[in-house]
Backbone as a ProteinNet text record, in pm:
[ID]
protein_1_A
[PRIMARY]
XXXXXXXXXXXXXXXXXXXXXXXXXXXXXXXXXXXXXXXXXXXXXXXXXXXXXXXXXXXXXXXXXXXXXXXXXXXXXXXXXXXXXXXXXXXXXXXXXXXXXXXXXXXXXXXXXXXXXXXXXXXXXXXXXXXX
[TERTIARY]
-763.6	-749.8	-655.5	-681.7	-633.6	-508.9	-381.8	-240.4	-284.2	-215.4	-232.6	-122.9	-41.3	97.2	1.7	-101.8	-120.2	-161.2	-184.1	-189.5	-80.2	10.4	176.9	142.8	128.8	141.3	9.5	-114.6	-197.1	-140.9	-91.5	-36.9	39.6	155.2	283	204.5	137.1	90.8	25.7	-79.7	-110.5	-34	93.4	170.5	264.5	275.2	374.8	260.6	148.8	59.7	42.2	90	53	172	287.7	441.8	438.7	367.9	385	306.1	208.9	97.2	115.8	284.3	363.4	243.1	151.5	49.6	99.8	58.3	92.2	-65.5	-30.8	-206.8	-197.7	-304.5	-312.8	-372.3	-292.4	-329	-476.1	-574.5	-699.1	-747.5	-648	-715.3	-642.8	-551.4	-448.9	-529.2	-611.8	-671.5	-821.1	-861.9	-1011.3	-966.5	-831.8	-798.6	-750	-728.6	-692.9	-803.8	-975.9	-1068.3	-1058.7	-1007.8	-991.3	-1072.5	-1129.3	-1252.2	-1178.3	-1074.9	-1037	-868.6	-904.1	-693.9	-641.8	-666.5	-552.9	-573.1	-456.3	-369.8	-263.7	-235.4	-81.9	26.6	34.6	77.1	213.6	281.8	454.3	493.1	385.3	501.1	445.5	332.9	347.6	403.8	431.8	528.7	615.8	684.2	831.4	872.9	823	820.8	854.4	775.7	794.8	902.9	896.1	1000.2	1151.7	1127.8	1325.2	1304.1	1162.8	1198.1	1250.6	1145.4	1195.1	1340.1	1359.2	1508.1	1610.7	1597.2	1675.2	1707.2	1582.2	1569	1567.7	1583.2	1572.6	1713	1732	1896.6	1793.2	1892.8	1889.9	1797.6	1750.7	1744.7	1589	1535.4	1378.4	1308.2	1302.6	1182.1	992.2	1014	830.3	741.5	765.1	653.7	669.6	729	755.4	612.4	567.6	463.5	328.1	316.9	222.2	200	126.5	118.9	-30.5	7.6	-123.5	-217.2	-330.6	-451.9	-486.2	-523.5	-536.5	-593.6	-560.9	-610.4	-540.4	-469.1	-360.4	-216.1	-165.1	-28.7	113.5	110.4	195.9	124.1	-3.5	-70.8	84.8	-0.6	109.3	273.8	290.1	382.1	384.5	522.1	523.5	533.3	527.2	556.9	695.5	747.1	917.3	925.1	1069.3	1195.3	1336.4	1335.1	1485.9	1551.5	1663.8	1724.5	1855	1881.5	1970.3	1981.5	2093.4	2106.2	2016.8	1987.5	1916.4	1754.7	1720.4	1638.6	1549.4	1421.9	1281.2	1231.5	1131.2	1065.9	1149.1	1306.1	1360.1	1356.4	1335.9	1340.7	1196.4	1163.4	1004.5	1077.8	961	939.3	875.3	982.4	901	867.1	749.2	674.5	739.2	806.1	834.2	975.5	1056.7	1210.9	1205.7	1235.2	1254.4	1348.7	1431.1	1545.6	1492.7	1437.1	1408.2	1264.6	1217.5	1053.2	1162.9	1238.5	1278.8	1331.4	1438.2	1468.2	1374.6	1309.4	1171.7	1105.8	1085.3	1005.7	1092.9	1218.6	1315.4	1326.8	1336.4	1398.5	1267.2	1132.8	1012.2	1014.5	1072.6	1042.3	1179.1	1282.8	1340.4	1327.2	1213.4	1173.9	1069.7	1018.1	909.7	971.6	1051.9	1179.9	1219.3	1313.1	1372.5	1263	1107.3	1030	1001.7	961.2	916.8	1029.3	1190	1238.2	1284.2	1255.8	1220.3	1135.5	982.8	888.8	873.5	959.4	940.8	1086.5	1200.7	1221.1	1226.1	1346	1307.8	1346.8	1479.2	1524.6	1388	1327.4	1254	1097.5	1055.8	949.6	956.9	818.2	743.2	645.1	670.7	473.8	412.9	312.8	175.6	168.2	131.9	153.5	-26.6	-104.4	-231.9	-271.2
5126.4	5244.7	5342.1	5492.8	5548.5	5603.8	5628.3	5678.9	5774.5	5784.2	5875.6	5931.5	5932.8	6018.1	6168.4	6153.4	6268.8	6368.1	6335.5	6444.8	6491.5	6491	6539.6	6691.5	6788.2	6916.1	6980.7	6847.5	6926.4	6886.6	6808	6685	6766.1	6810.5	6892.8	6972.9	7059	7183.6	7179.1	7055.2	7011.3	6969	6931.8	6865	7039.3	7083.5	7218.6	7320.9	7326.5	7399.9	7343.1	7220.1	7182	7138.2	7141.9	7165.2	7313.2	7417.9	7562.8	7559	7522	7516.3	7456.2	7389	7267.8	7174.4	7108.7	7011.9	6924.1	6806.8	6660.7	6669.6	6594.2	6555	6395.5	6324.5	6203	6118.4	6036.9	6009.4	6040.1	6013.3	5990.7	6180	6269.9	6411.8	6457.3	6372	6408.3	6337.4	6245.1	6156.6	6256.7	6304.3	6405.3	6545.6	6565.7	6715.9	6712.1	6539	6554.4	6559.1	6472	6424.8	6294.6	6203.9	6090.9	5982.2	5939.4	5869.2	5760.3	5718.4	5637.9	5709.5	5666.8	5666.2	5626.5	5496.4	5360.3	5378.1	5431.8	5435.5	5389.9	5405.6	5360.7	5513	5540.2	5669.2	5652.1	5516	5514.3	5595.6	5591.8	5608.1	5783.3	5807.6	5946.4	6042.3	5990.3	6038	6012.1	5899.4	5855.7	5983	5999.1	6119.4	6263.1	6295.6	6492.3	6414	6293.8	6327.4	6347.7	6274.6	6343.5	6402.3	6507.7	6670.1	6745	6729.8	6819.4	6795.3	6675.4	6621.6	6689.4	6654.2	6742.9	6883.6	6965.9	7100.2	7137	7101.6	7130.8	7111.8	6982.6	6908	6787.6	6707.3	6543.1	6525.7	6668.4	6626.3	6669.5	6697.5	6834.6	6727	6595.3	6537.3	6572.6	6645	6702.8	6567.1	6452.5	6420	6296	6297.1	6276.8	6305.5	6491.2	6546.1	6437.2	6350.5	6261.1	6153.8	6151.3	6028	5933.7	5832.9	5757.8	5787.3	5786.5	5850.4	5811.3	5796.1	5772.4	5613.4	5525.8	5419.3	5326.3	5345.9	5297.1	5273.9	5173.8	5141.6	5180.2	5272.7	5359.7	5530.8	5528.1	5679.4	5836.1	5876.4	6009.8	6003.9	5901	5865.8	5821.5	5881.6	5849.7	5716.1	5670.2	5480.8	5516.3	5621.5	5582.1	5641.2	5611.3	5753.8	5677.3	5735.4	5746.2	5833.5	5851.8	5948.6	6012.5	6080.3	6169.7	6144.5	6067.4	6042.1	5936.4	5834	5722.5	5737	5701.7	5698.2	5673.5	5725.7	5779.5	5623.4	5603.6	5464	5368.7	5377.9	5247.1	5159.3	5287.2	5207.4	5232	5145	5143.7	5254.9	5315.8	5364.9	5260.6	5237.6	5094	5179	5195.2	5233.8	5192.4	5083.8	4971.6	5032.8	5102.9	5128.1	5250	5285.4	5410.7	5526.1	5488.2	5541.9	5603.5	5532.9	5580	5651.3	5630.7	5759.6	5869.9	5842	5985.2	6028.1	6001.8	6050.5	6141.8	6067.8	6122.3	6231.8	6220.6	6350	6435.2	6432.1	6530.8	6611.2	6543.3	6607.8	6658.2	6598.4	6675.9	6822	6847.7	6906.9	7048	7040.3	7050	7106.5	7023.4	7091	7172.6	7186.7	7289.5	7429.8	7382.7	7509.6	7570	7495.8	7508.3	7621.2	7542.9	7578.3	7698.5	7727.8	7853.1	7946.7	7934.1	8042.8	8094.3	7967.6	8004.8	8106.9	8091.6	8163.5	8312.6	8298.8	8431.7	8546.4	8455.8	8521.3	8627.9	8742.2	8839.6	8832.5	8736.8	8693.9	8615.4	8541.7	8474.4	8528	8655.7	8685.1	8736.1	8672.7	8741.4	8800.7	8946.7	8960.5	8941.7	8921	8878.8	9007.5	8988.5	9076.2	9093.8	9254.5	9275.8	9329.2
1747.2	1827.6	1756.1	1708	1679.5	1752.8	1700.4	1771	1858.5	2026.3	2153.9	2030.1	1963.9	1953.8	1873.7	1785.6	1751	1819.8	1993.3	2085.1	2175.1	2093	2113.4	2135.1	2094.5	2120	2246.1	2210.7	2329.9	2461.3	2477.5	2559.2	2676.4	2537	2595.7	2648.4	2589.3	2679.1	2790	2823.8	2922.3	3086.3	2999.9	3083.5	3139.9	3064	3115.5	3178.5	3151.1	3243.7	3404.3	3370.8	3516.2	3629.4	3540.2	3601.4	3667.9	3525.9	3637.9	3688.7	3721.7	3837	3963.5	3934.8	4020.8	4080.2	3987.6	4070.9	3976.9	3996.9	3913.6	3905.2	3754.5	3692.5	3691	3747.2	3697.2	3546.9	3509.8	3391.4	3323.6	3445.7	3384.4	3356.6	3463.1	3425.8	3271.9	3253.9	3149.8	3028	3069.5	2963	2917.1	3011.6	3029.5	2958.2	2995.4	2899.8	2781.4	2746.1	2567.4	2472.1	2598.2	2513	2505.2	2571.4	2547.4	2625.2	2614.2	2728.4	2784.6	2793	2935.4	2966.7	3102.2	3122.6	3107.9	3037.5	3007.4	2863.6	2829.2	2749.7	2668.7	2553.4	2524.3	2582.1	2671.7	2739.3	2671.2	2670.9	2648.8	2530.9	2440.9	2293.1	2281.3	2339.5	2378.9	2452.8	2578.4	2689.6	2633.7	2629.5	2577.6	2561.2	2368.1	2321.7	2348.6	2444.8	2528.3	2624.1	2696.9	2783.6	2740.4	2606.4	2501.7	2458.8	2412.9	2362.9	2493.4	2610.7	2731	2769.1	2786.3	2857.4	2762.6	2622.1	2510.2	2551.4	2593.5	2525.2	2700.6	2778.5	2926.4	3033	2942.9	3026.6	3098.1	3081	3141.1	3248.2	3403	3485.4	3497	3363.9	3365	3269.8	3286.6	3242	3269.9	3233.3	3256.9	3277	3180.3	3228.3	3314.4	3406	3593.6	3627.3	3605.2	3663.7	3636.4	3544.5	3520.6	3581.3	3670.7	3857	3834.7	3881	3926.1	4025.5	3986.8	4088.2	4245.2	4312.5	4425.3	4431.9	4500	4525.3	4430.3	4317.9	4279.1	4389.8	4377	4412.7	4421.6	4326.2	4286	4291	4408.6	4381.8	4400.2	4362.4	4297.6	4262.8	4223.9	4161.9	4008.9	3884.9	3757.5	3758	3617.8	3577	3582	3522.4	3482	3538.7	3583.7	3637.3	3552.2	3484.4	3386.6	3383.2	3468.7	3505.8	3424.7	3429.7	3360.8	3229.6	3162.7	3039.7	2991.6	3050.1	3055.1	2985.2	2862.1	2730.5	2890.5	2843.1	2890.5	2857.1	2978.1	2944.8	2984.2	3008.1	3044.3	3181.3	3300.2	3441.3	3469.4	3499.5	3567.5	3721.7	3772.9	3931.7	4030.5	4092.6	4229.6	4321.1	4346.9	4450.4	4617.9	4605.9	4754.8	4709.3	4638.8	4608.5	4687.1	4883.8	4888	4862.7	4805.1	4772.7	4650	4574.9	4448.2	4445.3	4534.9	4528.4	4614	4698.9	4727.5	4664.6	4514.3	4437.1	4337	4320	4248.3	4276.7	4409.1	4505.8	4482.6	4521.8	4531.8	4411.3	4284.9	4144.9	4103	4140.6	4072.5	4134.4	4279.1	4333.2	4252.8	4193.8	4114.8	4022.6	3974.7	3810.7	3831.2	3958.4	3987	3992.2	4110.1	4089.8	3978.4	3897.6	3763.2	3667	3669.7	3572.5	3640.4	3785.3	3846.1	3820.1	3813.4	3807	3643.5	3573.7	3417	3394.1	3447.7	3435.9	3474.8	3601.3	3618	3598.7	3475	3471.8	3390	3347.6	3273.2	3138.8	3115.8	2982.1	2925.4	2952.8	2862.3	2866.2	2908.8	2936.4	2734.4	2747.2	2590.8	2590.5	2489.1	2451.7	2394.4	2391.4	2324	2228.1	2135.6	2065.6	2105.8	2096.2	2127.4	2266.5
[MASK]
++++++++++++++++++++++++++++++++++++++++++++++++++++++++++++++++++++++++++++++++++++++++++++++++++++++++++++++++++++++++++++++++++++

């Protein structure tokens, strides 16, 4: 099986179109918009990945890819695999579905980075033009 890691940049973009769209994509739509014919994945060493560029380049608490949930009829439906929170390396704590403390954490901070990213977007320091 060829490396998920060389779809690092479509990935990212996938994943930040759909943070500002504030919807969560499930793996398998995330798997359908790289081109990839299943959802099961080696997702870790790709996510891993954007979630310490974003966490880097965002601060500790703007892991983007949170926004990446299990589909419906799964056990964990609309919920990430990880939640590694603040400083804590991406990939290390699994998300327990049965942990409510910790899906409300989850809910809460995605809800966060929707924020965060919505008032990024609209605001006026970082607005660019297209050149054309």
């Amino acid at each position: 099986m060829a490396s998920i890691v060389k779809h690092f940049w479509p990935c990212l973009r996938v994943i930040i179109e759909s943070v500002n769209n504030q919807q969560p994509i499930t793996y398998g739509e995330l798997a359908e918009r790289l081109g990839l014919k299943f959802a099961k994945q080696e997702w870790t060493n790709l996510l891993d990945l954007i979630a310490v560029k974003t966490k880097r380049e965002l601060g500790d608490d703007y892991d983007l890819t949170w926004n990446v949930v299990y589909a419906k009829g799964n056990k964990a439906e609309g919920l990430s695999r990880y939640f590694s929170e603040g400083d804590q390396v991406p990939g290390t704590t699994l998300l327990d579905p049965k942990n409510k403390k910790q899906v409300d954490d989850f809910e809460r901070k995605l809800k966060n980075i929707y924020k965060y990213t919505y008032e990024l977007k609209h605001s006026k320091v970082i607005k660019v033009r297209r050149p054309g």
